[in-house]
C-alpha positions, 0 to 999 in steps of 0.5 A, a space after each residue: 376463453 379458449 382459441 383452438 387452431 387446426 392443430 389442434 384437431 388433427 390427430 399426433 399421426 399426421 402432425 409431420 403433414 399438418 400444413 397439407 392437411 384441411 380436412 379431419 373428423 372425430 366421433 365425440 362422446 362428451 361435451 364441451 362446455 369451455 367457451 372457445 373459438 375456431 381461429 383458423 377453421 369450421 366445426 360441422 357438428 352433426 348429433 348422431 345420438 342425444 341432445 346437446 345445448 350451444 350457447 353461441 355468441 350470449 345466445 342459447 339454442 337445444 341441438 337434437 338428434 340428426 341435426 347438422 350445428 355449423 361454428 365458424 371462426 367467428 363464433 364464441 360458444 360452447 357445447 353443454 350436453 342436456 342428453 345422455 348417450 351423447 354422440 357426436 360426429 365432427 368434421 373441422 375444414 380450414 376456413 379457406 376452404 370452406 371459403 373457396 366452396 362458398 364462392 362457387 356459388 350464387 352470391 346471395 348463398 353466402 349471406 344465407 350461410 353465414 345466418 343459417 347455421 342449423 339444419 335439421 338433416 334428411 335420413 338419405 344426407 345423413 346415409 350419405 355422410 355415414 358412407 363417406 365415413 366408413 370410407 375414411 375409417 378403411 383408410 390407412 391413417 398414413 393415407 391423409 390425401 386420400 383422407 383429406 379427399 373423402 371428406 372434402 367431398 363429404 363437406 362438398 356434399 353437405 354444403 350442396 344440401 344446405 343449398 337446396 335448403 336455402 331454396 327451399 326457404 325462397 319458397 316458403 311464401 307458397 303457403 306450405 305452412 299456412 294450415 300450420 300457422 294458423 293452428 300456431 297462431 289459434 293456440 297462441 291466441 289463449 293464455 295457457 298458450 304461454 304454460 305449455 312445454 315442447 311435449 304439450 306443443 307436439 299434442 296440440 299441434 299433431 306432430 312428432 317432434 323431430 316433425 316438428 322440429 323441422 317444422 320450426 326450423 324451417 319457419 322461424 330458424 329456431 327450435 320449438 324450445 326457443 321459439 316457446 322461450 322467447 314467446 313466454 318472455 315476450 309475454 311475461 315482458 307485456 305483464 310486467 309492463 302493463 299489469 300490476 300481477 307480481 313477479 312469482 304470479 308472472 313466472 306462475 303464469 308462464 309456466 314456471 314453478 320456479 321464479 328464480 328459473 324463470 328470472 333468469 331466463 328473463 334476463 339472458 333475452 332483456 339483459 334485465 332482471 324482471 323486478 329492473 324492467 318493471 321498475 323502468 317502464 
């Protein structure tokens, strides 16, 4: 597993001030699927373009477009690219600073934070964030202070919107999605629930799915995918545990048309094989 520090990021013209500089940034283009961790800094990762799966700490998550993906130094993970025409916008901040941003607010926030580490972004935020980036870009690359300052700023805004997103969720008990969840729970309540995919969910449902997208985000904190994911090997798990219906005819039944595929897929959420947990209940 790769370490990556600060230096790492900041680019070779400011390598003669790199112990005064806390904040750079990067359009990427490509993945990075070496597993590593940020020893001395945050990744806000924001997919401008394209999707891309991050496999973090023995979990896997699908980030789409115009979503905001937050790794700390705690984090062990690794960005694959599921997506052509991958864009990505990065803005590393040393953890002392974004540390110092934390505390200025409410104690409950940096609970919320360290959970919370996806949000699917507002097109007024992502606008904000553009123009906060074309402001550096007109920067002179010898001018790191004034750099440093934009996009302290920029963070300081993004920080500020998931905020109001953490009151936001306090607030999700006033029944903004009570409609929702019972056309979810409907749905669920039939066994061809357990075959559909995103695209058929998005029917079913009557949504787009970037709608849709915040939607699960915002009730659950996960992506439809995952959501579809974990109910389909919850339901496979009851299968194997109470009915007699073989492996192939389970995978069969969860939507799968690969048994392998569906094996594996098994076993990153028990931490077992399908045939092993049957064996064991």
């Amino acid at each position: 597993m790769e370490k990556l520090n600060f230096n790492y990021n900041v680019g070779i013209n400011t390598v003669n001030c790199i112990n005064d500089i806390d904040y750079t940034y990067h359009i990427i283009y490509n993945d990075y699927p070496v597993l590593h961790t940020h020893l001395d800094y945050y990744e806000f990762t924001i997919i401008l373009d394209g999707e891309i799966l991050n496999i973090k700490n023995g979990t896997q998550e699908t980030i789409a477009k115009n979503t905001l993906l937050i790794s700390g130094p705690q984090d062990n993970h690794l960005l694959k690219k599921s997506k052509e025409n991958l864009k990505i916008l990065n803005i590393v901040v040393r953890s002392y600073e974004i540390d110092k941003m934390i505390n200025n607010y409410q104690s409950e926030f940096k609970s919320f934070f360290d959970k919370n580490r996806v949000f699917i972004l507002s097109d007024d935020i992502l606008h904000l964030i553009n123009d906060y980036i074309d402001a550096v870009n007109a920067v002179s690359a010898k001018d790191w202070k004034l750099t440093n300052n934009l996009l302290k700023t920029c963070i300081s805004t993004i920080l500020n919107y998931i905020f109001l997103k953490s009151n936001d969720y306090k607030e999700k008990d006033n029944n903004k999605y009570d409609k929702f969840i019972e056309r979810l729970n409907d749905l669920k309540s039939n066994v061809r629930f357990f075959t559909l995919g995103v695209n058929d969910l998005t029917y079913e449902l009557g949504y787009s799915r970037t709608h849709l997208n915040r939607i699960f985000y915002d009730l659950f904190n996960m992506s439809p995918h995952d959501y579809l994911l974990n109910s389909k090997m919850e339901y496979a798990a009851q299968l194997l545990e109470y009915t007699d219906y073989s492996i192939k005819e389970i995978s069969s039944l969860t939507g799968y048309t690969s048994t392998s595929r569906f094996s594996n897929n098994f076993k990153e959420l028990y931490k077992v094989t399908p045939y092993e947990y049957k064996k064991k209940k």
